[in-house]
C-alpha positions in Angstrom: -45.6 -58.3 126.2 -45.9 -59.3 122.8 -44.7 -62.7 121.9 -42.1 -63.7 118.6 -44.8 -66.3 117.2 -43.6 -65.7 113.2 -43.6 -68.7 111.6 -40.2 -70.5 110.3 -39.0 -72.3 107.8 -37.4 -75.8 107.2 -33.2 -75.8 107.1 -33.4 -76.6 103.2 -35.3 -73.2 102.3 -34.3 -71.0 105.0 -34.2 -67.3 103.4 -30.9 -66.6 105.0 -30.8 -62.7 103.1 -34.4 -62.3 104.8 -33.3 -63.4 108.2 -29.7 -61.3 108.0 -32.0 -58.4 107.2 -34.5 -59.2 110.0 -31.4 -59.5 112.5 -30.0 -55.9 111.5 -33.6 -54.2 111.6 -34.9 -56.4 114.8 -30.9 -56.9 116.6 -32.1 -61.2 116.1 -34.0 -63.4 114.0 -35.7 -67.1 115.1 -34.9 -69.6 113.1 -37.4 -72.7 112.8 -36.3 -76.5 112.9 -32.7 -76.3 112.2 -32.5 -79.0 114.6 -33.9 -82.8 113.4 -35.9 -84.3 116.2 -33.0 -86.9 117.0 -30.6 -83.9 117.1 -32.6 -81.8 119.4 -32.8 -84.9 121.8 -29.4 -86.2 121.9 -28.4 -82.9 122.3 -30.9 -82.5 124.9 -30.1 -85.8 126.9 -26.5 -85.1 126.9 -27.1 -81.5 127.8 -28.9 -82.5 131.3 -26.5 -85.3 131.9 -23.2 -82.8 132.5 -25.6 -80.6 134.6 -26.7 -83.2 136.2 -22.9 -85.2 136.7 -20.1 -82.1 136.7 -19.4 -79.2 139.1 -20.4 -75.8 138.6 -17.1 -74.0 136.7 -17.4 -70.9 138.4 -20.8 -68.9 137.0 -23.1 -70.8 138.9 -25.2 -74.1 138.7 -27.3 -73.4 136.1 -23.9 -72.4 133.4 -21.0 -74.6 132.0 -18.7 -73.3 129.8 -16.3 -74.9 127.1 -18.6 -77.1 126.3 -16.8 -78.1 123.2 -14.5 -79.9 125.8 -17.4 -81.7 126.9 -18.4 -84.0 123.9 -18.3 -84.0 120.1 -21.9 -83.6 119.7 -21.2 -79.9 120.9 -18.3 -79.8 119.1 -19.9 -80.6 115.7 -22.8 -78.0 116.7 -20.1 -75.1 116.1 -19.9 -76.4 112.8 -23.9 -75.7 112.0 -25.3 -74.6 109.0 -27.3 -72.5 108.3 -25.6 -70.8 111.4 -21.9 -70.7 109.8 -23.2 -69.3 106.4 -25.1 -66.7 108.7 -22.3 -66.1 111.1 -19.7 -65.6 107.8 -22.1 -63.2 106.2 -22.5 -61.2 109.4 -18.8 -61.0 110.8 -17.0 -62.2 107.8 -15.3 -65.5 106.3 -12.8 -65.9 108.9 -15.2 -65.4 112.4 -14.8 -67.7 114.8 -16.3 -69.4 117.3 -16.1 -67.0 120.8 -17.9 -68.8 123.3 -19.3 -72.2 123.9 -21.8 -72.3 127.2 -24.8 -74.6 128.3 -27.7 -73.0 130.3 -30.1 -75.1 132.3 -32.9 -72.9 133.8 -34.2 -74.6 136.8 -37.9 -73.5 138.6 -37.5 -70.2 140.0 -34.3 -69.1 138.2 -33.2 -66.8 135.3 -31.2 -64.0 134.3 -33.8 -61.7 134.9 -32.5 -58.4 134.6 -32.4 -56.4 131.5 -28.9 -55.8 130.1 -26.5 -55.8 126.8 -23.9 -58.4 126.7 -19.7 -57.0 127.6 -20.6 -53.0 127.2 -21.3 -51.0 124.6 -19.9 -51.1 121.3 -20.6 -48.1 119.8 -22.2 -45.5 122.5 -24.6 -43.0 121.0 -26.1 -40.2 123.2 -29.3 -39.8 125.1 -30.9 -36.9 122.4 -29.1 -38.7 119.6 -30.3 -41.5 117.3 -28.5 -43.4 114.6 -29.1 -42.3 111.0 -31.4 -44.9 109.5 -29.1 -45.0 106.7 -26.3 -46.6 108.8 -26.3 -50.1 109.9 -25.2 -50.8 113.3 -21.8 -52.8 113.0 -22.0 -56.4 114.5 -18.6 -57.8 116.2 -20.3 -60.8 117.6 -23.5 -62.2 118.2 -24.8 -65.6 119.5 -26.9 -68.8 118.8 -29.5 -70.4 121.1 -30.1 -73.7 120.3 -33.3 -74.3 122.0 -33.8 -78.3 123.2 -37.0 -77.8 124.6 -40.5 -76.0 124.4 -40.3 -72.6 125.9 -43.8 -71.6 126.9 -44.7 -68.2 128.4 -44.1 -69.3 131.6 -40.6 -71.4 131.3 -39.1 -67.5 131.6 -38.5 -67.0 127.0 -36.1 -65.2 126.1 -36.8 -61.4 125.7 -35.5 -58.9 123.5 -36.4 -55.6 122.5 -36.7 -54.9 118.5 -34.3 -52.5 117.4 -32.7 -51.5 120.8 -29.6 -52.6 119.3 -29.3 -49.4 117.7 -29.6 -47.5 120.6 -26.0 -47.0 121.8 -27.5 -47.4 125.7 -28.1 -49.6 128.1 -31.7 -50.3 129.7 -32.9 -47.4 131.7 -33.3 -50.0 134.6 -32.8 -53.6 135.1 -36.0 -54.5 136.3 -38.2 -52.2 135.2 -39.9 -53.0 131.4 -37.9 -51.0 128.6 -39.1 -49.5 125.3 -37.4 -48.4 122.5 -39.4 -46.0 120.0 -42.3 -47.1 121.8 -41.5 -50.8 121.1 -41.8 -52.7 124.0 -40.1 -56.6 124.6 -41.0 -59.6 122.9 -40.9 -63.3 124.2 -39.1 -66.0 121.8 -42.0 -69.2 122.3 -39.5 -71.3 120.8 -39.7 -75.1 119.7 -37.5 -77.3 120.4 -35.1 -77.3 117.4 -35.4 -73.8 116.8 -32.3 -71.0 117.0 -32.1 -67.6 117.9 -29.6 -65.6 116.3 -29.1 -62.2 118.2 -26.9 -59.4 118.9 -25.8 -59.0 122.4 -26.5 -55.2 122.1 -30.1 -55.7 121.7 -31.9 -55.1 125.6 -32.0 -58.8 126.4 -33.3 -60.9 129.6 -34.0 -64.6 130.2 -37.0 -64.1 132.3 -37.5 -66.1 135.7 -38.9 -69.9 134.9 -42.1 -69.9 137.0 -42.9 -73.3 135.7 -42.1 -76.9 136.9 -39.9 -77.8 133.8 -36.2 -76.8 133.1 -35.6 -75.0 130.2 -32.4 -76.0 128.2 -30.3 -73.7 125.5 -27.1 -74.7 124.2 -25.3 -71.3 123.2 -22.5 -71.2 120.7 -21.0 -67.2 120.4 -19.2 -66.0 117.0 -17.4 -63.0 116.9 -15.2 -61.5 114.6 -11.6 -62.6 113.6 -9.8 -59.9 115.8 -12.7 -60.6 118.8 -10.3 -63.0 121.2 -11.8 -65.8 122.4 -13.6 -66.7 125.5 -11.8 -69.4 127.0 -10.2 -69.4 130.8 -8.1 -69.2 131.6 -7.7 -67.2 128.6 -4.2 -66.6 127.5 -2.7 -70.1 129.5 -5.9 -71.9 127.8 -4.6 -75.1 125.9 -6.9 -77.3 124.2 -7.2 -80.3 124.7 -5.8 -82.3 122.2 -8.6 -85.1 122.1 -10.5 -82.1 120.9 -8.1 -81.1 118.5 -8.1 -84.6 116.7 -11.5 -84.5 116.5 -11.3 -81.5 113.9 -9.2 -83.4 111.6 -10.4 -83.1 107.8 -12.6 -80.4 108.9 -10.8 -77.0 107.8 -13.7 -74.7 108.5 -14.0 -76.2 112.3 -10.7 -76.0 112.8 -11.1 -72.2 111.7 -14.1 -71.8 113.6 -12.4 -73.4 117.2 -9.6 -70.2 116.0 -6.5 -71.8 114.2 -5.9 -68.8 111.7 -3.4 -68.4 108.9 -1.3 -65.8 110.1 -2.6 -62.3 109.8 -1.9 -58.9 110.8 -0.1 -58.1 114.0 1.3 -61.7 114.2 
């Protein structure tokens, strides 16, 4: 296992061309410190207080969803840059935001089995491989906002360069995959840092064999015709607390999905 150690870069002089190019080569790019300190741990505290004071919503203890319904602070993170300029250059001007969930990775847990996120976009077969000349379209892709340390044993995130590109799922969901010989890599993240990766890339959260929780706050873009994520999907009203809090703030209020009219509708 090879570990995604690369150095990163300060908000202000982020190389947002290099990283989009890294993200369509690699299927994600780690961003360094786009998080202050303060940020990180507010973020953080407030994080492990719903975990630790709400209900499960129905994907288990260590998921909440909608967490833009669950303070501004989460609200505002939708609104991040350099994630928006990256999301708008990726999926276009008008993306939006698709999904808004908190994972809290206790001892012992973890999504531990390889897998692409919904299914596959844009199936390719076994003998076949994508021209190199072609870029593999991107409909949606998310954000982990890491607000802690994530150390080789707090179960990284893992992600296979380039199996994005594939058109296939892992050959197994526990056994180690390789793409053209290129086998997994762990994101050691800092707290602060973001990943930006495409749920077609082989992906797992491995098991946290440590004694510390690991905490991500995930925001998911997606394109303009990608519907969002919300149950109870189409009888989902938003709450209008939230809605004020958007006020003066036309590209949130595009990101949370209140279009102009468009085709179809």
């Amino acid at each position: 296992m090879n570990d995604e150690t690369k150095r990163g870069t300060s908000v202000d002089s982020v190389d947002l061309q290099q990283h989009i190019e890294q993200f369509y080569r690699d299927g994600f790019t780690l961003v360094r410190n786009v998080l202050s300190e303060e940020e990180a741990d507010e973020l953080q505290r407030q994080h492990r207080h719903i975990f630790e004071t709400t209900e499960p919503d129905g994907y288990g203890a260590n998921l909440r969803t909608k967490m833009f319904e669950r303070g501004d602070i989460f609200l505002q993170l939708i609104n991040k840059s350099p994630t928006v300029e990256f999301a708008e250059a990726v999926l276009g001007a008008n993306c939006h935001m698709f999904s808004n969930n908190a994972l809290y990775t206790t001892p012992g847990t973890g999504i531990d089995f390889w897998h692409v996120d919904e299914d596959l976009f844009f199936p390719i077969p076994e003998e076949a491989e994508l021209d190199p000349r072609i870029t593999m379209p991107c409909f949606m892709f998310s954000a982990m906002y890491y607000l802690t340390d994530v150390t080789e044993d707090m179960g990284p995130t893992q992600l296979v360069p380039g199996s994005h590109r594939s058109g296939r799922h892992p050959a197994s969901p526990k056994e180690t995959p390789y793409y053209n010989d290129q086998g997994p890599v762990s994101i050691l993240a800092r707290k602060g840092d973001v990943l930006y990766f495409n749920g077609q890339t082989w992906h797992r959260g491995a098991k946290n064999e440590s004694d510390r929780v690991r905490q991500v706050q995930q925001v998911t873009y997606g394109r303009r015709w990608v519907s969002q994520r919300f149950y109870p999907f189409i009888n989902y009203v938003m709450p209008q607390e939230v809605i004020n809090l958007m006020e003066g703030n036309p590209r949130l209020k595009r990101l949370m999905g209140f279009h102009p009219r468009g085709p179809y509708g």
